[in-house]
SEZADO-233692 format. One record per residue: x negated, y negated, z negated of N, C-alpha, C in turn; residue number from 1. Coordinates in nm, 4 decimals. Layout:
+----------+----------+----------+----------+----------+----------+----------+----------+----------+------+
:      n.x :      n.y :      n.z :     ca.x :     ca.y :     ca.z :      c.x :      c.y :      c.z : resi :
+----------+----------+----------+----------+----------+----------+----------+----------+----------+------+
:        X :        Y :        Z :        X :        Y :        Z :        X :        Y :        Z :  NUM :
...
+----------+----------+----------+----------+----------+----------+----------+----------+----------+------+
***
This chain:
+----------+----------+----------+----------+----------+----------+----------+----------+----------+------+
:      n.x :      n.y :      n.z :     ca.x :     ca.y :     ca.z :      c.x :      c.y :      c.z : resi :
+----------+----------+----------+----------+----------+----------+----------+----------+----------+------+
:  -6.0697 :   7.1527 :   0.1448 :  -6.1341 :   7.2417 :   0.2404 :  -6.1803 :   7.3696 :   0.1693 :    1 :
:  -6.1553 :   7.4539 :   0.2142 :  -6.1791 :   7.6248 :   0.1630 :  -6.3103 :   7.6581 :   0.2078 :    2 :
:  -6.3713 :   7.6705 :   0.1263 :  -6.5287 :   7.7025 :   0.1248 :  -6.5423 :   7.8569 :   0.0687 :    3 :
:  -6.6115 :   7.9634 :   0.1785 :  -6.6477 :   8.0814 :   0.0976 :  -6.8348 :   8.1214 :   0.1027 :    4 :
:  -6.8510 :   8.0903 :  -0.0081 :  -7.0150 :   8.1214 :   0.0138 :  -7.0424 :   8.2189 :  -0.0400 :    5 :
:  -7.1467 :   8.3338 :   0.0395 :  -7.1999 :   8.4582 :   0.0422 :  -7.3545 :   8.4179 :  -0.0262 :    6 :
:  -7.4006 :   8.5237 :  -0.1151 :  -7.5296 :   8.5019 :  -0.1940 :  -7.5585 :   8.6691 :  -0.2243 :    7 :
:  -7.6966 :   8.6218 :  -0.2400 :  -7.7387 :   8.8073 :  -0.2776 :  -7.8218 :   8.9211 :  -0.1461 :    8 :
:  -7.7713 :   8.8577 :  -0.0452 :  -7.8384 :   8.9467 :   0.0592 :  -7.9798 :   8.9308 :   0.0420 :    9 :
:  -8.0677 :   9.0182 :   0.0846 :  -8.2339 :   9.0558 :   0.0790 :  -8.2890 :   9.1822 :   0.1549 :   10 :
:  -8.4027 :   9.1679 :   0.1512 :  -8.4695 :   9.3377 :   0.2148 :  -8.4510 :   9.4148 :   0.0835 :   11 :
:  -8.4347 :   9.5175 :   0.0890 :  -8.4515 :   9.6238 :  -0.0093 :  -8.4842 :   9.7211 :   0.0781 :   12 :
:  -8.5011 :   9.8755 :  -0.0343 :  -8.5454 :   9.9977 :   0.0430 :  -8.4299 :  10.0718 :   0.0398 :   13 :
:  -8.4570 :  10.1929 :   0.1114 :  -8.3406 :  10.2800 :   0.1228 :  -8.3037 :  10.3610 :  -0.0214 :   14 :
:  -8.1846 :  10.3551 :  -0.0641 :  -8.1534 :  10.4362 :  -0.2131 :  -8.1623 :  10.3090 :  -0.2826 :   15 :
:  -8.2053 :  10.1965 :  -0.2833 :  -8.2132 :  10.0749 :  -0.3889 :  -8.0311 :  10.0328 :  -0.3661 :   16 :
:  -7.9828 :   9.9705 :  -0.4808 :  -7.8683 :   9.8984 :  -0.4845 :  -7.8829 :   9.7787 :  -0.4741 :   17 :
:  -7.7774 :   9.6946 :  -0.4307 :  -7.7858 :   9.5334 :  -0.4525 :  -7.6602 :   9.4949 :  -0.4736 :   18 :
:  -7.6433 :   9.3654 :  -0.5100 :  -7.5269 :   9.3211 :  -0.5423 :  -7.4905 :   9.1883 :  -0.4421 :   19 :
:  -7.3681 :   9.2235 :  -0.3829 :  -7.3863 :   9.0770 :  -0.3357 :  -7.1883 :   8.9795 :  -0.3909 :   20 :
:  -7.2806 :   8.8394 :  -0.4079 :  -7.1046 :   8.7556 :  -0.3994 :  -7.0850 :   8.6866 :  -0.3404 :   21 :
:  -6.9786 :   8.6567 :  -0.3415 :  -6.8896 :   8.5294 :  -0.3075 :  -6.8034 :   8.4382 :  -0.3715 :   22 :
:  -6.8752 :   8.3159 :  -0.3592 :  -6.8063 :   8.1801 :  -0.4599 :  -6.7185 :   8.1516 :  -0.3691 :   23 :
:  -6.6028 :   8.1027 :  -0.4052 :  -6.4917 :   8.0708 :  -0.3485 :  -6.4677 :   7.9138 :  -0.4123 :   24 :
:  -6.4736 :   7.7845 :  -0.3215 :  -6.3790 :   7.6518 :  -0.3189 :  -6.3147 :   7.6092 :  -0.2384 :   25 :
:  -6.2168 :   7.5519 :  -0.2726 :  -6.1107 :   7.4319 :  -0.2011 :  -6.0054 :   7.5365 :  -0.2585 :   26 :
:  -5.9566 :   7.6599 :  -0.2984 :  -5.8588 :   7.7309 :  -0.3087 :  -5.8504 :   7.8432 :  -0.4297 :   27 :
:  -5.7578 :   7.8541 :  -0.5306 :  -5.7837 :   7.9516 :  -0.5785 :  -5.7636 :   8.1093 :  -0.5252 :   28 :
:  -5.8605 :   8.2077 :  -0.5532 :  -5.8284 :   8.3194 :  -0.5413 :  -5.7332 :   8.4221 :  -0.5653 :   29 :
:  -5.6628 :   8.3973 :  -0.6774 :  -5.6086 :   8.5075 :  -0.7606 :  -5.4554 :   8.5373 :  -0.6847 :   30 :
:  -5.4048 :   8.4243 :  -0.6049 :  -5.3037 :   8.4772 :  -0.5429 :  -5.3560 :   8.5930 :  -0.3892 :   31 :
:  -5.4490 :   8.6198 :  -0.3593 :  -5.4853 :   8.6242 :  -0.2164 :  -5.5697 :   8.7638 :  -0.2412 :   32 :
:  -5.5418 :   8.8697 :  -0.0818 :  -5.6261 :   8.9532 :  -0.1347 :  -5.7685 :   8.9362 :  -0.0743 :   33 :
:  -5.8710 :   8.9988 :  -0.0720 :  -6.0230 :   8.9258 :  -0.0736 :  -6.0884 :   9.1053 :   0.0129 :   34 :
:  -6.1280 :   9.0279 :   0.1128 :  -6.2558 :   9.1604 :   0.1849 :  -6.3868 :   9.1014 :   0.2252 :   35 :
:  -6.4581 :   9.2286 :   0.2093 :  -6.6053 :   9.2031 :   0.2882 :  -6.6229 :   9.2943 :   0.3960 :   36 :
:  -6.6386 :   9.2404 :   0.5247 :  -6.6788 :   9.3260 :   0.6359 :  -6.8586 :   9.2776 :   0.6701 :   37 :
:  -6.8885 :   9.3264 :   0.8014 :  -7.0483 :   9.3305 :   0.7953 :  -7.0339 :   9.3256 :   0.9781 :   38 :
:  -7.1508 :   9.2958 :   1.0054 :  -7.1764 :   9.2647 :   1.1853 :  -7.3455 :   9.3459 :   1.1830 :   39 :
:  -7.3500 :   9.4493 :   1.2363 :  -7.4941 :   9.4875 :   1.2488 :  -7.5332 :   9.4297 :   1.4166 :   40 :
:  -7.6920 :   9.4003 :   1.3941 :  -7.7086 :   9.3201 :   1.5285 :  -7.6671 :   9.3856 :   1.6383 :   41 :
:  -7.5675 :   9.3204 :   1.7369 :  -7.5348 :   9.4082 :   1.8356 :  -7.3755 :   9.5207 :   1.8399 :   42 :
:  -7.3326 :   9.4624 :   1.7510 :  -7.2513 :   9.5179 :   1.6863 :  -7.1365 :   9.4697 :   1.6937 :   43 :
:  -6.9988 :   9.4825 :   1.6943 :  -6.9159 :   9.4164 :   1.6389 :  -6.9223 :   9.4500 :   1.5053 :   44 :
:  -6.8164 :   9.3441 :   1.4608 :  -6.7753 :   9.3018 :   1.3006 :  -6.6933 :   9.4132 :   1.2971 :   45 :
:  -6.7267 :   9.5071 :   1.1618 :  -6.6368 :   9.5874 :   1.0788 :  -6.6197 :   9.5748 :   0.9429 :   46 :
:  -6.4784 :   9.6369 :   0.9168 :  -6.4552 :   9.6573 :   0.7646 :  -6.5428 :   9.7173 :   0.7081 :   47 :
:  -6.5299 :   9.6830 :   0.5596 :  -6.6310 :   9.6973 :   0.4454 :  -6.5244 :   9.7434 :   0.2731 :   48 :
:  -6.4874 :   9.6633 :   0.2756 :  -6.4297 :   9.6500 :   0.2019 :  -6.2952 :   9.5502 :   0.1795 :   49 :
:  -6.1881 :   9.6025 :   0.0839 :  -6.1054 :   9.5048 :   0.0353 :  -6.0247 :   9.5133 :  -0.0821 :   50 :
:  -5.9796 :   9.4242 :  -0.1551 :  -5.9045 :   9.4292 :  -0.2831 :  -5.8288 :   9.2913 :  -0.2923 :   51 :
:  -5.6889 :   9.4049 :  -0.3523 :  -5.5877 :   9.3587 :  -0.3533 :  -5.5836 :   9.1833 :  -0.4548 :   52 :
:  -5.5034 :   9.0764 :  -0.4157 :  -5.4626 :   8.9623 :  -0.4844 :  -5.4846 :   9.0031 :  -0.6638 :   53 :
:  -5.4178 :   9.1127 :  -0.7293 :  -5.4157 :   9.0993 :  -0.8957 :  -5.5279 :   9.2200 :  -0.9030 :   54 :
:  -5.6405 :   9.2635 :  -0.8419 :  -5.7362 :   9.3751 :  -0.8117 :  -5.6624 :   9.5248 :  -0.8236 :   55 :
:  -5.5677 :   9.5269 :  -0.8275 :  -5.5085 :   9.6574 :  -0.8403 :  -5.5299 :   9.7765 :  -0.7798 :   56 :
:  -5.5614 :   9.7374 :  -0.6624 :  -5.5804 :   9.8518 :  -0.5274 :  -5.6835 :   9.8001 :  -0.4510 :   57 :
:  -5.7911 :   9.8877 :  -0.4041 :  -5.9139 :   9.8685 :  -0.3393 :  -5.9040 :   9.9927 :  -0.2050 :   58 :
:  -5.9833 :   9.9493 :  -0.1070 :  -5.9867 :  10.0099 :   0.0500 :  -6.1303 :  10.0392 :   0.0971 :   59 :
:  -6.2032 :  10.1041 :   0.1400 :  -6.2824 :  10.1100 :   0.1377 :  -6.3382 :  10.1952 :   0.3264 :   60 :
:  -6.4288 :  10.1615 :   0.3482 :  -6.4431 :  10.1911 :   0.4791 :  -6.5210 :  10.3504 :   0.4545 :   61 :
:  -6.5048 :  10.4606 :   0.5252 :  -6.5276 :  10.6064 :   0.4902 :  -6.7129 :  10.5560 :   0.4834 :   62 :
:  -6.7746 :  10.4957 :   0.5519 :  -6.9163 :  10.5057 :   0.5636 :  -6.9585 :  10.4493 :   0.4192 :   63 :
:  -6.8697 :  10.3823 :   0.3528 :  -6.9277 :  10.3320 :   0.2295 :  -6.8553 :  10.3519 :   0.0802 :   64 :
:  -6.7583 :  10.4320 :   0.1269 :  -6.6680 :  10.4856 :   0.0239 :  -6.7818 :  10.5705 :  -0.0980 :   65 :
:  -6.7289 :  10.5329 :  -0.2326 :  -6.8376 :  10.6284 :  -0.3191 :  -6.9592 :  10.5728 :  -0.3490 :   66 :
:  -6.9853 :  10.4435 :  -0.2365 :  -7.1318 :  10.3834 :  -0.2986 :  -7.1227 :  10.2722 :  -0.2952 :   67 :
:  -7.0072 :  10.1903 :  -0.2427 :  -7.0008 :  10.0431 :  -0.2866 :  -6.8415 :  10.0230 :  -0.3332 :   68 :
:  -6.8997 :   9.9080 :  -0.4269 :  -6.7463 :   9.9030 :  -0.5216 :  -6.7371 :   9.7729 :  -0.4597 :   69 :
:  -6.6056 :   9.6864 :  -0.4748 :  -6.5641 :   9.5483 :  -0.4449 :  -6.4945 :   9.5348 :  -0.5561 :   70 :
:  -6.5240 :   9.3916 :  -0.6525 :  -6.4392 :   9.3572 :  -0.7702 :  -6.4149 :   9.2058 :  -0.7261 :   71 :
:  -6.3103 :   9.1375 :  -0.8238 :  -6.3058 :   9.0020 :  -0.8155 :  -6.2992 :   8.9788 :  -0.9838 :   72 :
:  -6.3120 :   8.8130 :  -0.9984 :  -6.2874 :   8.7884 :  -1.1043 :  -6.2246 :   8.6336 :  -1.0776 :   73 :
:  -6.1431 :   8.6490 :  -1.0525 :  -6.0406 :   8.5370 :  -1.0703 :  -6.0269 :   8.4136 :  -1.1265 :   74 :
:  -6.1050 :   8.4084 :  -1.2667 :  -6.0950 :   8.2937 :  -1.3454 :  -6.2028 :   8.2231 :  -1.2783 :   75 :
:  -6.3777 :   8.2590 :  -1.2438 :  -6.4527 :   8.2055 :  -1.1506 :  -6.4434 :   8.1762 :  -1.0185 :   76 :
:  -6.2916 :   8.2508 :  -0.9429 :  -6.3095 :   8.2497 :  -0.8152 :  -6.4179 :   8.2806 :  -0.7436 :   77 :
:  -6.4669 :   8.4380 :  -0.7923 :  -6.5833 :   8.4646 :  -0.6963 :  -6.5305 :   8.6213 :  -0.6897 :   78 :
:  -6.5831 :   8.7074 :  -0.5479 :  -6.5327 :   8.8405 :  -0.5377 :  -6.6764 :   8.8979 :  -0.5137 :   79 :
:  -6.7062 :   9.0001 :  -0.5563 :  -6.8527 :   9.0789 :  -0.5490 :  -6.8149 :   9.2143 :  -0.4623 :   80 :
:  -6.9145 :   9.2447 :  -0.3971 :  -6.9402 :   9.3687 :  -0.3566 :  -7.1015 :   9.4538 :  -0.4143 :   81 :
:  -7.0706 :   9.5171 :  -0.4862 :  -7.1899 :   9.6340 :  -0.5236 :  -7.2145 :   9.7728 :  -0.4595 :   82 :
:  -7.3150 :   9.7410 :  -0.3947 :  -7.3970 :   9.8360 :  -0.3221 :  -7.4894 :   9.9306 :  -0.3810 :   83 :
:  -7.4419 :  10.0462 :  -0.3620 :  -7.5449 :  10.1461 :  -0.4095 :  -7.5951 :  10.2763 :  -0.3396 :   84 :
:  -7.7166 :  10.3117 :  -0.3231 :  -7.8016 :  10.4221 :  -0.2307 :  -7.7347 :  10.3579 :  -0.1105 :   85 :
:  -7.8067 :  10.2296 :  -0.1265 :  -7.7925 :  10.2037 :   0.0165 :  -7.9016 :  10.2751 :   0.1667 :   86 :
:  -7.8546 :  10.2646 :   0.2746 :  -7.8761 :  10.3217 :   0.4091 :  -7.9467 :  10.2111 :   0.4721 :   87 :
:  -8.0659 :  10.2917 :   0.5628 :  -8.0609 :  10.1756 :   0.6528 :  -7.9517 :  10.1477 :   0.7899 :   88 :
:  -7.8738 :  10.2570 :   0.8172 :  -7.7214 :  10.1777 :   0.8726 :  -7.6322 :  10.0805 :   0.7907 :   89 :
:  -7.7063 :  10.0428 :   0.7002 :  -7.5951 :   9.9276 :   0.6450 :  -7.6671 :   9.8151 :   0.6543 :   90 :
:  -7.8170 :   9.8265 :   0.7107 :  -7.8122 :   9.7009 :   0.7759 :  -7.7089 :   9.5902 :   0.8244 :   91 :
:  -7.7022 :   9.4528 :   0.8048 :  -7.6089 :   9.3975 :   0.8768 :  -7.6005 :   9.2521 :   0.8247 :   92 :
:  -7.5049 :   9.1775 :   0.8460 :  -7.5247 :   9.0234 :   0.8187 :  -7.3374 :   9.0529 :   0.7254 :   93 :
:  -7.3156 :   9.0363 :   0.5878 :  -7.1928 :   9.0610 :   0.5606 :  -7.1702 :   8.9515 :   0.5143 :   94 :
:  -7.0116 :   8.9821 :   0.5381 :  -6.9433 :   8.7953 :   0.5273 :  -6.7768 :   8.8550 :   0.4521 :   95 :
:  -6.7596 :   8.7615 :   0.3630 :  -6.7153 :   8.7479 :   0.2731 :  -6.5364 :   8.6744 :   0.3367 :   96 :
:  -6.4156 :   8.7444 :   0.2745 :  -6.3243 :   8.6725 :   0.4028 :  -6.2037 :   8.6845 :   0.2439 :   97 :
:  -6.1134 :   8.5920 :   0.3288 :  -5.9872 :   8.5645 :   0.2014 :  -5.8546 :   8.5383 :   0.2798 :   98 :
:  -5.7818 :   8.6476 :   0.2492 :  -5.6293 :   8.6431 :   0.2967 :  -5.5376 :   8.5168 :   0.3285 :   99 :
:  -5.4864 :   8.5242 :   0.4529 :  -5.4490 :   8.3882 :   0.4887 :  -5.2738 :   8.3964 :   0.4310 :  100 :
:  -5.2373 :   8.4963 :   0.3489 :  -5.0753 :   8.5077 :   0.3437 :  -5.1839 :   8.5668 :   0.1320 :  101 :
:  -5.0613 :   8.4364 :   0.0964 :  -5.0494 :   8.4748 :  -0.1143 :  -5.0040 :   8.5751 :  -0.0786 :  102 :
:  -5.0432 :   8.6866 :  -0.1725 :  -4.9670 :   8.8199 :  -0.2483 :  -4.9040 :   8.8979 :  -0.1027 :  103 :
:  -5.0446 :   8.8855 :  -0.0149 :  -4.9990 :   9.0262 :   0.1063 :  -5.0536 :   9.1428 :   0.0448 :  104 :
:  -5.0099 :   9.2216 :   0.1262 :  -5.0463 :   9.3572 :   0.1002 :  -5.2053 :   9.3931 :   0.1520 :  105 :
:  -5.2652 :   9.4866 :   0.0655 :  -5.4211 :   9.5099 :   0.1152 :  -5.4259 :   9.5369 :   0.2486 :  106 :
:  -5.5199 :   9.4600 :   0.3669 :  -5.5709 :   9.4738 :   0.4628 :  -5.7069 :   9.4803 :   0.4961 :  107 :
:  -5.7241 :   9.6147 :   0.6032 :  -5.8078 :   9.6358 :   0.6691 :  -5.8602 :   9.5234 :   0.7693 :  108 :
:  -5.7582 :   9.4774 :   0.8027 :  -5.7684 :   9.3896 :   0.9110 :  -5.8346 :   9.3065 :   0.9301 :  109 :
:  -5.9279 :   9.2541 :   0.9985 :  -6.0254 :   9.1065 :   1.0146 :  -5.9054 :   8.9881 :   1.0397 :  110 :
:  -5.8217 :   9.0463 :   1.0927 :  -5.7217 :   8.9469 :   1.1917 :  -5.6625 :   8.8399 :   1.0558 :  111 :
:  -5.6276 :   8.9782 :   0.9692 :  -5.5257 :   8.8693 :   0.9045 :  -5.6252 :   8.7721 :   0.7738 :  112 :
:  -5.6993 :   8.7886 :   0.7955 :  -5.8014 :   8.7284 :   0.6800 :  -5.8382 :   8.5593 :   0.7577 :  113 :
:  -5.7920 :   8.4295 :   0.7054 :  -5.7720 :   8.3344 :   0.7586 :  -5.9176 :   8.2590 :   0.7093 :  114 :
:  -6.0107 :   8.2587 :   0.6309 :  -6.0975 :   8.1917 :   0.5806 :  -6.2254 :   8.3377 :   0.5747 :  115 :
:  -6.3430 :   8.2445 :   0.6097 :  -6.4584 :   8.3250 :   0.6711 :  -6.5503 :   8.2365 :   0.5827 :  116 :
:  -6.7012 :   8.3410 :   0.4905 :  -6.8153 :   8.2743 :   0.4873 :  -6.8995 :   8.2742 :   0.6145 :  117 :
:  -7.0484 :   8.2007 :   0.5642 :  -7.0708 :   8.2122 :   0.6860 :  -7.1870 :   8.3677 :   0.6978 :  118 :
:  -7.1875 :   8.4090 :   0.5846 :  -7.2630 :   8.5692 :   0.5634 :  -7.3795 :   8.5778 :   0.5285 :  119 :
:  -7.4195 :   8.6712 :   0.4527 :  -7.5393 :   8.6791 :   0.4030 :  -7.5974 :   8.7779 :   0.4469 :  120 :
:  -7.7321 :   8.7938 :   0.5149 :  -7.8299 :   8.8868 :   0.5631 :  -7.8766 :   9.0119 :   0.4464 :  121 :
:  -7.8541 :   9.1016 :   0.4865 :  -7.8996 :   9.2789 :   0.4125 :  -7.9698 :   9.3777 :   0.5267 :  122 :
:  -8.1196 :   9.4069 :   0.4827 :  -8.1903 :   9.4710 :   0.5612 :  -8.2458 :   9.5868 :   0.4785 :  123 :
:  -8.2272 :   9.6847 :   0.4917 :  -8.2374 :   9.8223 :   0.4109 :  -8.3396 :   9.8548 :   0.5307 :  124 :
:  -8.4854 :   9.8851 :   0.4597 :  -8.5850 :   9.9512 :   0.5332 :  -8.6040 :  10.0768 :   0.4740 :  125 :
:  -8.6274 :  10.1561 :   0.5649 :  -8.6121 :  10.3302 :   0.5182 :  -8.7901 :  10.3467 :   0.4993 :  126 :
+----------+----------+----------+----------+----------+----------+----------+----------+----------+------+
***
């Protein structure tokens, strides 16, 4: 069973960074590419981020381009997203997702991402 657990979410202030990850079991990572999207209350679910199966190529959503990076590290099976001068529009509950096709090409897409955490809470108070 494919387990993705999200860790790291908290209150912070506005301009503070945080880091958040994701442990990955039942599957290894390194064939698969890996995103983080986010749900603000009321909201639908949007992209956040994504990076490619061997990390080669990264995607980034324009609202967060420049201040959050997405890495993986493969040998742990865990993928991070680092947040920095964060907003309070980035409020949101972000969840951690893993490509349902080995060695696809980087997607934006929620659709094609077959395995879901269940998300970790980020509240940026201004």
């Amino acid at each position: 069973q494919v387990q993705l657990i999200e860790s790291g979410g908290r209150v912070v202030q506005a301009g503070d960074s945080l880091g958040l990850s994701c442990a990955v079991s039942g599957r290894t990572i390194s064939n698969y590419a890996m995103g983080w999207f986010r749900q603000a209350l009321g909201e639908a679910r949007e992209f956040v981020a994504a990076i490619s199966w061997n990390g080669a190529n990264t995607d980034y959503a324009a609202s967060v381009k420049g201040r959050f990076t997405i890495a993986r590290d493969n040998v742990k099976n865990t993928v991070y997203l680092q947040m920095n001068s964060l907003k309070p529009e980035d409020t949101a509950v972000y969840y951690c997702a893993a490509d349902r096709v080995p060695l696809g090409p980087l997607t934006t897409s929620a659709g094609r991402y077959g395995y879901w955490g269940q998300g970790t809470q980020v509240t940026v108070a201004s």
